[in-house]
C-alpha positions as CSV (number, residue, x, y, z in Angstrom):
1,X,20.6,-12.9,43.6
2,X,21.8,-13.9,46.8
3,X,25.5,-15.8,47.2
4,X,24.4,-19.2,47.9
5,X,20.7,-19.8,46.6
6,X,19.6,-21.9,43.9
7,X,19.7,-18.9,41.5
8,X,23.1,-17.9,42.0
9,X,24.0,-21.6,41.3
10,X,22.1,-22.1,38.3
11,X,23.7,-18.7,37.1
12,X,26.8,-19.7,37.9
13,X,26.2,-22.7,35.9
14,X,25.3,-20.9,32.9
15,X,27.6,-18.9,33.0
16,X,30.5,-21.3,33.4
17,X,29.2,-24.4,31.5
18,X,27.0,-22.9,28.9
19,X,29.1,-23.3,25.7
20,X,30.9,-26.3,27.1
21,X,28.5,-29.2,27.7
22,X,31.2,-32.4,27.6
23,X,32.4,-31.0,30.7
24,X,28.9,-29.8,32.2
25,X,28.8,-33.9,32.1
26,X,31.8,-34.2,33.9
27,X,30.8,-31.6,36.9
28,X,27.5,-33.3,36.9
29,X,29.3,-37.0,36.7
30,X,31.9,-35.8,39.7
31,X,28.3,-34.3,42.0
32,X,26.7,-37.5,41.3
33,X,29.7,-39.9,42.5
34,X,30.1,-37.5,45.5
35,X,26.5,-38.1,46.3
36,X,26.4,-41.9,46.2
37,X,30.0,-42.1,48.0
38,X,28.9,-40.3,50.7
39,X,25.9,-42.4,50.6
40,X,28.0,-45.8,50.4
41,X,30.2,-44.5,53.0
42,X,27.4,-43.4,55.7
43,X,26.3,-46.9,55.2
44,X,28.9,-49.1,55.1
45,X,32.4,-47.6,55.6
46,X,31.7,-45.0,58.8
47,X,30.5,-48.8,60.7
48,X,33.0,-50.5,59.4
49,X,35.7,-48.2,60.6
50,X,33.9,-47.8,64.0
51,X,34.4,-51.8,64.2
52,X,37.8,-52.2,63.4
53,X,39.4,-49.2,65.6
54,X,37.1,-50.9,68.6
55,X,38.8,-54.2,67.7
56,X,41.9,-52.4,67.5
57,X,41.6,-50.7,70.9
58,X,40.5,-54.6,72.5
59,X,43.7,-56.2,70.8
60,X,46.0,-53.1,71.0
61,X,44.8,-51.1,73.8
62,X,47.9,-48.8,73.6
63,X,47.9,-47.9,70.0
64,X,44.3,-46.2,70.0
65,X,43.3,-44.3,72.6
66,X,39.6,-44.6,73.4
67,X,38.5,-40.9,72.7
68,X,39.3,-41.2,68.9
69,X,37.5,-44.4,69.1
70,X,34.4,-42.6,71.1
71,X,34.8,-39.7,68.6
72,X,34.8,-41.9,65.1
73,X,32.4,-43.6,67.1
74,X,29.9,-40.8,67.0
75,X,30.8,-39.6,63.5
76,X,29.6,-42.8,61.9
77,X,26.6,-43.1,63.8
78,X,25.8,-39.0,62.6
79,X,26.9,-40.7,59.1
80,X,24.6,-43.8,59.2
81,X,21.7,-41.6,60.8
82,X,21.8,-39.3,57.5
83,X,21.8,-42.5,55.5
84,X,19.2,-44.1,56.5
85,X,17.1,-40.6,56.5
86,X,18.3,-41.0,52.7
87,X,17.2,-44.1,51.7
88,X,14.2,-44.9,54.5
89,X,11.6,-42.1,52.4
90,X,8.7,-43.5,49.9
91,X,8.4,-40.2,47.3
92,X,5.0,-38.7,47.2
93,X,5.1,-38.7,43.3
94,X,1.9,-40.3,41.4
95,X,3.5,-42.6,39.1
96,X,0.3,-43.0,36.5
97,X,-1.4,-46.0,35.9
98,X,1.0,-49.1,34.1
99,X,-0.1,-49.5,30.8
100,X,0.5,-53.8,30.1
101,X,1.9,-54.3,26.9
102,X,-0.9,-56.2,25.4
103,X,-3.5,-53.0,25.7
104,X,-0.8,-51.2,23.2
105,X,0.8,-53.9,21.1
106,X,1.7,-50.8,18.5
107,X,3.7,-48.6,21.4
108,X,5.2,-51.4,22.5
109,X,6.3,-52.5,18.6
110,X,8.0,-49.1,18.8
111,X,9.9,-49.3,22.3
112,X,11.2,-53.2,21.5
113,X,12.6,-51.3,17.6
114,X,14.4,-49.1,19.7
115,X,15.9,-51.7,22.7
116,X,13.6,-50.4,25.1
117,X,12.5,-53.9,26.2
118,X,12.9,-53.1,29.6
119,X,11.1,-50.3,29.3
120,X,7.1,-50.1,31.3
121,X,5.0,-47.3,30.1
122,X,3.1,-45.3,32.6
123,X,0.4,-43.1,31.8
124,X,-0.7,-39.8,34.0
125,X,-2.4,-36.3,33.2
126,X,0.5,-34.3,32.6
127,X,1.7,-33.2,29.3
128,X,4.9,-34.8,29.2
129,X,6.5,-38.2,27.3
130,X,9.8,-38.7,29.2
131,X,11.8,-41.6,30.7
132,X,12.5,-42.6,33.7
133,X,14.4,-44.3,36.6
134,X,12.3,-47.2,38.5
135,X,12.1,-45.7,41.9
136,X,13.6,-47.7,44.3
137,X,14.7,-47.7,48.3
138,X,15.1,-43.7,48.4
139,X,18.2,-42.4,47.1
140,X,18.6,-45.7,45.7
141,X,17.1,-46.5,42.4
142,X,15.9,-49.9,41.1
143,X,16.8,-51.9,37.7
144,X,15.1,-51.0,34.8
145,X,13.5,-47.8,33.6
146,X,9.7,-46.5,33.0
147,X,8.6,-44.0,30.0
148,X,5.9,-41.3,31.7
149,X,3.4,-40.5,28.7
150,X,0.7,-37.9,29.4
151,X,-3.0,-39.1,28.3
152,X,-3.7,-35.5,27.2
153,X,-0.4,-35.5,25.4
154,X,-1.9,-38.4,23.5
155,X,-5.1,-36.8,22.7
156,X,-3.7,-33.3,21.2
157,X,-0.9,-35.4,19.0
158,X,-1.3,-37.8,16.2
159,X,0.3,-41.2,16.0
160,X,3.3,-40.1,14.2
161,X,4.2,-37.4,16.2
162,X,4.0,-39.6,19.2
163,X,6.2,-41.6,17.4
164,X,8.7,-38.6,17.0
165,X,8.8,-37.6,20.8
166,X,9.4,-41.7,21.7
167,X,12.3,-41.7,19.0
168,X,13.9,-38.3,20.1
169,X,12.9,-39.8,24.0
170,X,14.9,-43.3,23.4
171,X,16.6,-43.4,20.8
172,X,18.0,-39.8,20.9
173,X,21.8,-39.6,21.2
174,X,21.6,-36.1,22.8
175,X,25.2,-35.3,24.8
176,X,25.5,-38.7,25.4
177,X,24.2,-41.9,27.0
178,X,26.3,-40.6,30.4
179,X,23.9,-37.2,30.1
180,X,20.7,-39.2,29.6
181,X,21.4,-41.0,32.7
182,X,22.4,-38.1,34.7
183,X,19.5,-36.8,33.9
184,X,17.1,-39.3,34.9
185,X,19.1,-40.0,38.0
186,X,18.8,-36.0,39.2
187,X,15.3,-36.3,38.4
188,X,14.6,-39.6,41.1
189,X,16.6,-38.2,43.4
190,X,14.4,-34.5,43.2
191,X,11.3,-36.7,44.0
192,X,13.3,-37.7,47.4
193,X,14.7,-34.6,48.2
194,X,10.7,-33.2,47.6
195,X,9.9,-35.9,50.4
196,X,12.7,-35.4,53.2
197,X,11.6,-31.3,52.5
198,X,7.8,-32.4,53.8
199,X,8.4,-34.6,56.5
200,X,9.1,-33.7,59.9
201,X,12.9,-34.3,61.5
202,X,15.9,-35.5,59.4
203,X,17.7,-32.0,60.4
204,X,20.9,-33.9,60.1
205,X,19.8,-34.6,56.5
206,X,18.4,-31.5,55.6
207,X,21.4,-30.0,56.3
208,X,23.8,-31.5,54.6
209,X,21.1,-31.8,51.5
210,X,21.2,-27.5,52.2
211,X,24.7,-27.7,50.9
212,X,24.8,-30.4,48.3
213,X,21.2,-29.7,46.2
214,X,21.5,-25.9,45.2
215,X,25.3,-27.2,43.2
216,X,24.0,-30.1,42.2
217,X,21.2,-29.1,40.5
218,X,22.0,-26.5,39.2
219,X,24.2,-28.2,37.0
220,X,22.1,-31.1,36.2
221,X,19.3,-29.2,35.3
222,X,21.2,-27.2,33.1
223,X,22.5,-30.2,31.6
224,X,19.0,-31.5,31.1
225,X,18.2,-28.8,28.8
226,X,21.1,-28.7,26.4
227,X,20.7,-32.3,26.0
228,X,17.2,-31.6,25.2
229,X,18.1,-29.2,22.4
230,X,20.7,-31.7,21.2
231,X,18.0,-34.2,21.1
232,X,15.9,-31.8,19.3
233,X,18.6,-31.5,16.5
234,X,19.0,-35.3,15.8
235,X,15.3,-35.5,14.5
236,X,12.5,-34.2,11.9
237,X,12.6,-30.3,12.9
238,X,9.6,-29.5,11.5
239,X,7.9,-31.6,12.5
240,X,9.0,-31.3,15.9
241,X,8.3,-27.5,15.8
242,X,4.5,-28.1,15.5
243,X,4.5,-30.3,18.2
244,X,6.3,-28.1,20.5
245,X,3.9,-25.3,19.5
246,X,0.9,-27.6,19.9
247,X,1.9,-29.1,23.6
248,X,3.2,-25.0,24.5
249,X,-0.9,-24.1,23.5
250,X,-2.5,-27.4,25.5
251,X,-0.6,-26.0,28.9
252,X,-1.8,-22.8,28.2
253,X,-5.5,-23.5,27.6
254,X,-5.3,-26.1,30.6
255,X,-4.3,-23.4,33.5
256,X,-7.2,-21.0,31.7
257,X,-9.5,-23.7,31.3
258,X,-9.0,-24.7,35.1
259,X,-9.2,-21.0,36.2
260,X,-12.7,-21.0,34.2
261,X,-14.1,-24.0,35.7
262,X,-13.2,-23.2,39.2
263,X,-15.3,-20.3,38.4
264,X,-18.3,-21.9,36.9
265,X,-18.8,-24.9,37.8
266,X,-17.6,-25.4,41.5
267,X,-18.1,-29.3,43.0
268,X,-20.9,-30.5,41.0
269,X,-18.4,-30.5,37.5
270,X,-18.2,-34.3,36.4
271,X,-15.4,-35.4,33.7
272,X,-13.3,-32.8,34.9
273,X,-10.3,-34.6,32.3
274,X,-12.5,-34.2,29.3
275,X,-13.1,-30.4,29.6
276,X,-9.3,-29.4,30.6
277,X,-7.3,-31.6,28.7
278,X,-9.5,-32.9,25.5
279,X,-9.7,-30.0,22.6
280,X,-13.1,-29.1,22.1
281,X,-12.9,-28.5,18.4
282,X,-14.2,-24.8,18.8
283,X,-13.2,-22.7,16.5
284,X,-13.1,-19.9,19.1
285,X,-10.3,-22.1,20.3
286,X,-8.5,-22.0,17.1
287,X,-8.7,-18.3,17.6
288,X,-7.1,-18.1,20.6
289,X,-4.3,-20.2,19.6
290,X,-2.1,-17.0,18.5
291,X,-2.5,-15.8,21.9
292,X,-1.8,-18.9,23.9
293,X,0.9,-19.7,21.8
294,X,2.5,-15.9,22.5
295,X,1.6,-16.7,25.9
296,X,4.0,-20.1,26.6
297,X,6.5,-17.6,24.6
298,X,6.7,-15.1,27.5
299,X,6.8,-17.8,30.0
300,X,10.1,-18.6,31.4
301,X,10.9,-22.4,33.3
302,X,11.1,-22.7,36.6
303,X,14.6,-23.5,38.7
304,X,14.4,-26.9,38.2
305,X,12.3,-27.3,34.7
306,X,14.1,-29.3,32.6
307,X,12.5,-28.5,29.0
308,X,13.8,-25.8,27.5
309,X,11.9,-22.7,27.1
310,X,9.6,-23.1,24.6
311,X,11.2,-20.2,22.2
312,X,14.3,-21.5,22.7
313,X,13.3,-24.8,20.9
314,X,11.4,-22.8,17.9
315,X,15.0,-21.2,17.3
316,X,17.1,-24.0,17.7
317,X,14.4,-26.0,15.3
318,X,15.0,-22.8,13.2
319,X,11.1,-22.2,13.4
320,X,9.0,-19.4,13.1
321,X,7.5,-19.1,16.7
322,X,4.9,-16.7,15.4
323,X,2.8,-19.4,13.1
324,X,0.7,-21.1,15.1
325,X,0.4,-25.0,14.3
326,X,-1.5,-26.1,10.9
327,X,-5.4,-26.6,11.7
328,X,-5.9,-30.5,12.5
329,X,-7.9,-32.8,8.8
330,X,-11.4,-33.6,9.8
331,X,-10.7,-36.9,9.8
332,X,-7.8,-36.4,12.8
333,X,-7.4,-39.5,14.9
334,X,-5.6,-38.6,18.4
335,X,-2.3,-41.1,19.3
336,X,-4.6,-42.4,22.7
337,X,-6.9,-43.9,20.2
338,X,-4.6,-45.0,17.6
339,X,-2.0,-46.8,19.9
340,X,-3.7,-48.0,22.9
341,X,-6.7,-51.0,22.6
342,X,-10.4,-49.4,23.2
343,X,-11.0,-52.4,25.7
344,X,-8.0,-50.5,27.9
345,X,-8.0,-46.8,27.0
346,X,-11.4,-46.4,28.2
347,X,-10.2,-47.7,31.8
348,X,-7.2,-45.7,31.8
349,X,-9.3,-42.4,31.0
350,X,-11.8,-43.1,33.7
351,X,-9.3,-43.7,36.3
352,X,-6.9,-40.6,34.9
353,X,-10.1,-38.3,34.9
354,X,-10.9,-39.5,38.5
355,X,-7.4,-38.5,39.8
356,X,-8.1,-35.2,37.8
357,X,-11.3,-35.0,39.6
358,X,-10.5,-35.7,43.2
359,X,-8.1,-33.0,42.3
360,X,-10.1,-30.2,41.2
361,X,-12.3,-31.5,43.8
362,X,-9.6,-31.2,46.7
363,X,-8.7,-27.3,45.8
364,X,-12.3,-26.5,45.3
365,X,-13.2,-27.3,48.9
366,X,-10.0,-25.6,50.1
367,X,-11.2,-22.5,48.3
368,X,-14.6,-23.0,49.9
369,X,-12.9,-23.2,53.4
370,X,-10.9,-20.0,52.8
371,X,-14.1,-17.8,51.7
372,X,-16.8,-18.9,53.9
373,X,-16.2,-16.2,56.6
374,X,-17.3,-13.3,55.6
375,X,-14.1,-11.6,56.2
376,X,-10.5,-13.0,57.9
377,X,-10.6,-10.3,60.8
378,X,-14.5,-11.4,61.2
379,X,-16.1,-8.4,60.0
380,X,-19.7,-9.0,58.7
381,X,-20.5,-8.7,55.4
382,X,-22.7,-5.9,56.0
383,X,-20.1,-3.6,57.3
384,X,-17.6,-4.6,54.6
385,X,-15.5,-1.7,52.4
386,X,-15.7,-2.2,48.8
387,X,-12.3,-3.6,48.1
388,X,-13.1,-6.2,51.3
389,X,-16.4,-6.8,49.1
390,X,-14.4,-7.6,46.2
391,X,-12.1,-9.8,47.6
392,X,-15.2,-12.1,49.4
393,X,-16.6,-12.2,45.6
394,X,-13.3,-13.1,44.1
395,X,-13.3,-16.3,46.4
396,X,-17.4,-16.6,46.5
397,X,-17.8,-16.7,42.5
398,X,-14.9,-19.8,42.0
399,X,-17.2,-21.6,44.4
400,X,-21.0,-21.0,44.3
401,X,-20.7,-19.5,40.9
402,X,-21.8,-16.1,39.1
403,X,-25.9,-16.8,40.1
404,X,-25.2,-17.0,44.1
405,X,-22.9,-14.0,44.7
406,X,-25.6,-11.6,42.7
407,X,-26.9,-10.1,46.4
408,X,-23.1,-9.2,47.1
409,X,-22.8,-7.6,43.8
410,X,-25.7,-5.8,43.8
411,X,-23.9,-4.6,47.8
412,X,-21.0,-4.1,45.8
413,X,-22.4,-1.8,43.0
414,X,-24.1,0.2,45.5
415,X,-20.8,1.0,47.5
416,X,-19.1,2.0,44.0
417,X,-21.2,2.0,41.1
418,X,-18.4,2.5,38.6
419,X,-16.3,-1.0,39.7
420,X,-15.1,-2.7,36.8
421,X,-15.0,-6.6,38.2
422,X,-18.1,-6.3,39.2
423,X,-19.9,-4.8,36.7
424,X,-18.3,-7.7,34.2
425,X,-19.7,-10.4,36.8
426,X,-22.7,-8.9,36.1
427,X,-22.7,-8.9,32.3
428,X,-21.2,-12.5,32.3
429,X,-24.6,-13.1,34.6
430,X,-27.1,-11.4,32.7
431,X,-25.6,-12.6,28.8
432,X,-28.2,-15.5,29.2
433,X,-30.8,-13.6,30.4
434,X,-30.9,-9.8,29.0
435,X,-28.9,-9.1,26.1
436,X,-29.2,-5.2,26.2
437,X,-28.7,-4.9,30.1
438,X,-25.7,-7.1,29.4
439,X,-24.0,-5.2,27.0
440,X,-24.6,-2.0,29.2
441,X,-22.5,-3.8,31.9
442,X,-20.0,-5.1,29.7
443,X,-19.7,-1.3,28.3
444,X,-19.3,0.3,31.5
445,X,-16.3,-2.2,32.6
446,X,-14.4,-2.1,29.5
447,X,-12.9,1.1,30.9
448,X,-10.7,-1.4,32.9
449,X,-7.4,-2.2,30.6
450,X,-7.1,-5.4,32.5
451,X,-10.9,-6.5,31.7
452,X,-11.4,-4.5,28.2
453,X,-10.2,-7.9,26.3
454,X,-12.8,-10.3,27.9
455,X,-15.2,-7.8,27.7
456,X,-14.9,-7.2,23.7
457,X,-14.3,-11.6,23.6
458,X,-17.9,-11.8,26.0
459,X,-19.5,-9.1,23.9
460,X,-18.3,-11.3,20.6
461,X,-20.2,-14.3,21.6
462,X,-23.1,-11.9,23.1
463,X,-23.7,-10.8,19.6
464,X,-22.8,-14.3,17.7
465,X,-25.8,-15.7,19.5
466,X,-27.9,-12.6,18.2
467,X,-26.7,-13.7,15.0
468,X,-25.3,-10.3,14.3
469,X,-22.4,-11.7,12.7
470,X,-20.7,-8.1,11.7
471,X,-20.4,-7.0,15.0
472,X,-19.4,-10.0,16.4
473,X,-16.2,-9.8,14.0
474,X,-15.9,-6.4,14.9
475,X,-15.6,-7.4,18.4
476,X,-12.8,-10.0,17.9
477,X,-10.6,-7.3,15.9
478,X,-10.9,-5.4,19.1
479,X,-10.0,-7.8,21.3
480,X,-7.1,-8.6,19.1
481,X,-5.9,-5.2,18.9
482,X,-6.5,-4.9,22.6
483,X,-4.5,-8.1,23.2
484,X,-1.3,-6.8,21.2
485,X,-1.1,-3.4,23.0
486,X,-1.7,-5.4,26.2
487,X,1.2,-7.3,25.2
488,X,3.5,-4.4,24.7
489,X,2.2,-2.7,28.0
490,X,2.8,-5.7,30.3
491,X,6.8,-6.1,28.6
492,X,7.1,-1.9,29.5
493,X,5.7,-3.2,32.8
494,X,8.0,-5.9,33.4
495,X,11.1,-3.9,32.8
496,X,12.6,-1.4,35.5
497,X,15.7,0.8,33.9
498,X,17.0,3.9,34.9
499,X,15.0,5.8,32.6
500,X,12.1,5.0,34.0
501,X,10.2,7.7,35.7
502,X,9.1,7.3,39.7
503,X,6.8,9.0,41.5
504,X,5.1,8.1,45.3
505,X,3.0,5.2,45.0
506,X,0.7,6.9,47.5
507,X,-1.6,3.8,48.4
508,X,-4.5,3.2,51.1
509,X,-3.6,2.6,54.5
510,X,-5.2,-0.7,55.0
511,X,-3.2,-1.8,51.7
512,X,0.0,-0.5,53.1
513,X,-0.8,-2.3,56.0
514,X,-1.4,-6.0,54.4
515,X,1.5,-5.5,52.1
516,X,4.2,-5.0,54.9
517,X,2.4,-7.6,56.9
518,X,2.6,-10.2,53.7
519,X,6.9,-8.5,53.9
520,X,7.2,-9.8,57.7
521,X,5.8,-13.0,57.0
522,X,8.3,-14.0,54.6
523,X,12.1,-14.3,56.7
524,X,14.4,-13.4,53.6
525,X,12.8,-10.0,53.0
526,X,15.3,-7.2,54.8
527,X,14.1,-4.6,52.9
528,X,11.5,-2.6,50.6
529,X,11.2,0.1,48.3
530,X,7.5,1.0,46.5
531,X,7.2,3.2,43.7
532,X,4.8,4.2,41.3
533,X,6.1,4.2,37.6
534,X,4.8,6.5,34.6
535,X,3.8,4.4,31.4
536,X,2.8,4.9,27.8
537,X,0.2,2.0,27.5
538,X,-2.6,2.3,29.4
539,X,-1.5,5.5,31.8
540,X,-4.6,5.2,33.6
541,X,-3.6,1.8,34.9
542,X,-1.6,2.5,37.3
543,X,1.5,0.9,37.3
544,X,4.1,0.5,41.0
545,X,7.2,-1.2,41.1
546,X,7.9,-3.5,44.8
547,X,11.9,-3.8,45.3
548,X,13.2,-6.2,47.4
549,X,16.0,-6.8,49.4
550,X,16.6,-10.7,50.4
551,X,18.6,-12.5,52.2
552,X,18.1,-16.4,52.8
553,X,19.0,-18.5,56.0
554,X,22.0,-20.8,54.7
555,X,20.2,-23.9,56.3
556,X,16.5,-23.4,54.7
557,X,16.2,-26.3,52.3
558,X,16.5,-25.4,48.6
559,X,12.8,-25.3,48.0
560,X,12.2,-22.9,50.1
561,X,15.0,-21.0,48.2
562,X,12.6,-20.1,45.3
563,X,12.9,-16.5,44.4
564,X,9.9,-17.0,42.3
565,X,7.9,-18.0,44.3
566,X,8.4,-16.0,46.8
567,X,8.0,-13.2,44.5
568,X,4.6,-14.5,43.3
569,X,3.0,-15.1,47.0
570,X,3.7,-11.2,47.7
571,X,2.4,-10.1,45.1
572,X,-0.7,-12.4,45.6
573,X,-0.9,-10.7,49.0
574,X,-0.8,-7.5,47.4
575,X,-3.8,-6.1,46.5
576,X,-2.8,-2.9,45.3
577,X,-5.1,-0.6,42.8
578,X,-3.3,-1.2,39.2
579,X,-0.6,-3.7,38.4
580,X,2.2,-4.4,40.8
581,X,5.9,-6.0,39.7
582,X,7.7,-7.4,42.2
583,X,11.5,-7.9,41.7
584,X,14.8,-7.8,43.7
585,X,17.4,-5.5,43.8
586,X,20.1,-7.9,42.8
587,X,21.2,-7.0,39.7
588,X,19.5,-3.3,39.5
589,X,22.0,-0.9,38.8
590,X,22.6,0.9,42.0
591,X,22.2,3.7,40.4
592,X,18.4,3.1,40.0
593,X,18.1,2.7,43.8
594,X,20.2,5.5,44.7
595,X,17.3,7.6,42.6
596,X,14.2,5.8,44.2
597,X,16.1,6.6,47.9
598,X,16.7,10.1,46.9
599,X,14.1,11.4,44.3
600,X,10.8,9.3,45.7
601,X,9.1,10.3,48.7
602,X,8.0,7.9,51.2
603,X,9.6,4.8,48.7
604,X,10.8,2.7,52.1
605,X,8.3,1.0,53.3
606,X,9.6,-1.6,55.3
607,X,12.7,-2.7,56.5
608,X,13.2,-5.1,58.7
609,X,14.2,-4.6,62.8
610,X,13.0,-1.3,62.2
611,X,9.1,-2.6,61.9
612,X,9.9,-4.5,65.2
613,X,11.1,-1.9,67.1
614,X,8.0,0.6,66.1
């Protein structure tokens, strides 16, 4: 990782304040009082200094000279200007909808037993219960505090184990009560830092917030999360453990569920909230759970998350992170319905799924702007290659759904008759209508690794419905089975040692093409290296490996600093035949890239400069 990006920070931070967190709150306390003095001083000292050496200079002229005046002069203007940039922003965060106390006389019992009287709840669509600061003029915060509960947190939990976040939330001791506001303070002033990133000017400001972000959040977040797992410890494990497996599935089934409807249902889906946050009850879900739940395992938080990784909480809660939670009574009553009055939960869900709705409704239209040409260079459809045929589908299916994009399939399957995506388009379309011509689809595209498991779950239901019961459960074990060595082939995928074996990747031209035009688009990429890497699961998935070389501007604003995501649109951008990993050289042995320089033919494929010059 590069000197001076967020992830060199937050690994510095680790590394020197992870086993001492009393004086992770002292490096966070000393960031935050450096913060607000240079805010108090842009303000109110740098003016105040300009008018007393200008009322010097008038009484004394020969004791101050009037360059130094001139010169503090300008410095406190530069000073002011930055402060007001700091505190004259609104942050673009939606703050929920306020919950009054009498529409949940039982939450608000529970805040006033624990001193929370100052305390407003806010409710929103995320899965989160935390508290936080009252946003006030920008950097500055107002009195008072709110507590941020998710609606579909409240419909996956029961009352009690609401009751168990709130107590762990409020009246947890964690590292301290300096941490806890520490904590909330970093997390205001992210929203404000998000909102001086998106608007235009304030280079003064961005600057010096260039400098001052990446160190102080690396610490804070850092301290967020061990004060997290200290809070963790003060209550019921347990029964904290199923609730952290519970809210790990809901995120998980969310992003698939969205991904689904996008696919399905384009603009014409009503109560959007109901059908990606509410559990359906399915036992099909209950199936799944294993998965999901293995799933939020493997994912790791992002720069500035401030939970802790999910299977970092199962182990400190001394949990077993392979049981999934116990199955919910029949007679389960969700928290929403148990702690809020009907008279105001149903307007709080109307008005939460509308948000979710405008939402869906907003990136749905976007994706329909970005597919309607038939091609970006303007080439039309009929003179399309396959793999540009693919991609128009890919975008035509999330918004016209499977029925409409049949002619370009049937275009499709007449360039290559043998493509996997499209032949499982097809089964998906003809499962409704023609159960044999279906499963000959869904057959044919199982040879693709990446399809085979919704192939066997699609040709489970295909065969429930028939009511052949036998071969549905034979078609689950498969796609279980499936799933596990799928599991173990994406971790061999994910690793890059020197053991590995290379070999050319030996890709189209017109993919060569987009992938070092998607490597000049992004400024920190200097270099890049592509190989092609022999596996033992799934050989004839082909497997290449994308080095990278970065380097990052020291003014780009820390958001911008996000390996990650970088990493991710590349890869996006990518659209290589198999499975592409994208990674950087920092912290590769140099060994390994020695041996990719010297072993692999034709493994540079960009560097930058050099592309320029050609």
């Amino acid at each position: 990782m590069p000197p001076g990006s967020t992830s060199y920070w937050c690994a510095q931070a680790r590394q020197r304040y992870g086993k001492r967190p009393r004086a992770l709150v002292g490096a966070v306390a000393g960031w935050a009082a450096l913060g607000k003095f240079l805010l108090f001083t842009g303000l109110v000292g740098g003016p105040l200094a300009t008018v007393v050496l200008c009322c010097w200079a008038v009484a004394a002229p020969g004791l101050v000279s009037g360059g130094v005046t001139i010169a503090v002069g300008l410095a406190s203007l530069a000073m002011l200007w930055i402060a007001l940039g700091a505190i004259m922003v609104a942050s673009p965060v939606d703050h929920g909808v306020r919950l009054d106390d009498g529409g949940a006389p039982r939450l608000r019992e529970l805040l006033d037993g624990l001193g929370a009287h100052d305390v407003e709840v806010r409710i929103d669509a995320s899965l989160r219960l935390e508290r936080l600061d009252r946003p006030g003029w920008g950097f500055l915060s107002a009195h008072g505090s709110w507590l941020r509960v998710g609606l579909p947190l409240l419909e996956i939990l029961d009352e009690a184990e609401v009751r168990l976040l709130v107590e762990r939330e409020l009246g947890g001791a964690g590292l301290g009560p300096a941490a806890g506001r520490l904590v909330r303070l970093w997390k205001r002033w992210r929203q404000v830092v998000e909102a001086v990133r998106r608007r235009p000017g304030r280079e003064l400001l961005k600057r010096f917030l260039a400098g001052y972000w990446p160190r102080f959040s690396s610490r804070a977040v850092l301290l967020a999360r061990l004060d997290g797992l200290a809070r963790d410890r003060e209550v019921d494990a347990g029964a904290l453990a199923e609730v952290v497996k519970r809210v790990a599935i809901a995120r998980v089934r969310r992003h698939e569920r969205w991904s689904e409807l996008m696919g399905s249902q384009g603009a014409s889906l009503e109560h959007a909230y109901a059908s990606l946050f509410r559990p359906s009850g399915d036992s099909w879900e209950r199936i799944k759970e294993k998965s999901w739940l293995s799933s939020a395992l493997e994912q790791k938080p992002g720069l500035f998350e401030t939970e802790p990784e999910v299977g970092a909480r199962l182990e400190n809660l001394a949990s077993d992170s392979s049981l999934v939670p116990r199955r919910r009574p029949q007679d389960f009553v969700p928290a929403a319905d148990s702690l809020i009055e009907a008279a105001t939960l149903g307007p709080i869900r109307d008005e939460i799924g509308r948000r979710c709705q405008v939402e869906f409704e907003d990136e749905w239209r976007g994706s329909r702007r970005c597919c309607r040409a038939d091609d970006p260079n303007g080439t039309p459809s009929r003179f399309l290659t396959a793999r540009q045929r693919w991609r128009r589908i890919s975008d035509l299916v999330r918004v016209d759904g499977l029925e409409q994009v049949q002619p370009e399939i049937d275009l499709l399957l007449g360039q290559d008759p043998d493509h996997s995506g499209a032949l499982f388009l097809r089964g998906r379309y003809l499962a409704a209508r023609d159960a044999g011509a279906a499963r000959e689809s869904f057959e044919r595209a199982a040879g693709d690794p990446t399809l085979r498991g919704e192939v066997y779950d699609s040709l489970s239901r295909l065969e429930a419905r028939a009511g052949n019961d036998r071969e549905a459960a034979r078609f689950r074990a498969m796609a279980g089975d499936h799933e596990d060595e799928m599991r173990l082939a994406l971790i061999e995928r994910n690793r890059v040692t020197v053991r590995d074996r290379f070999r050319p990747a030996r890709l189209a031209s017109e993919v060569t093409v987009d992938l070092t035009e998607a490597l000049h688009r992004e400024a920190a990429v200097q270099e890049a290296w592509l190989v092609a890497k022999e596996v033992e699961h799934f050989p004839e998935w082909r497997h290449h490996v994308l080095l990278l070389r970065l380097e990052w501007p020291n003014h780009r604003m820390v958001p911008n600093r996000d390996e990650s995501q970088l990493l991710e649109r590349i890869a996006r951008c990518a659209h290589v035949d198999g499975h592409l990993h994208v990674c950087t050289v920092d912290g590769l042995p140099g060994k390994l890239l020695r041996m990719i320089r010297r072993r692999v033919e034709g493994s540079a494929i960009y560097r930058r400069g050099a592309r320029q010059r050609r």
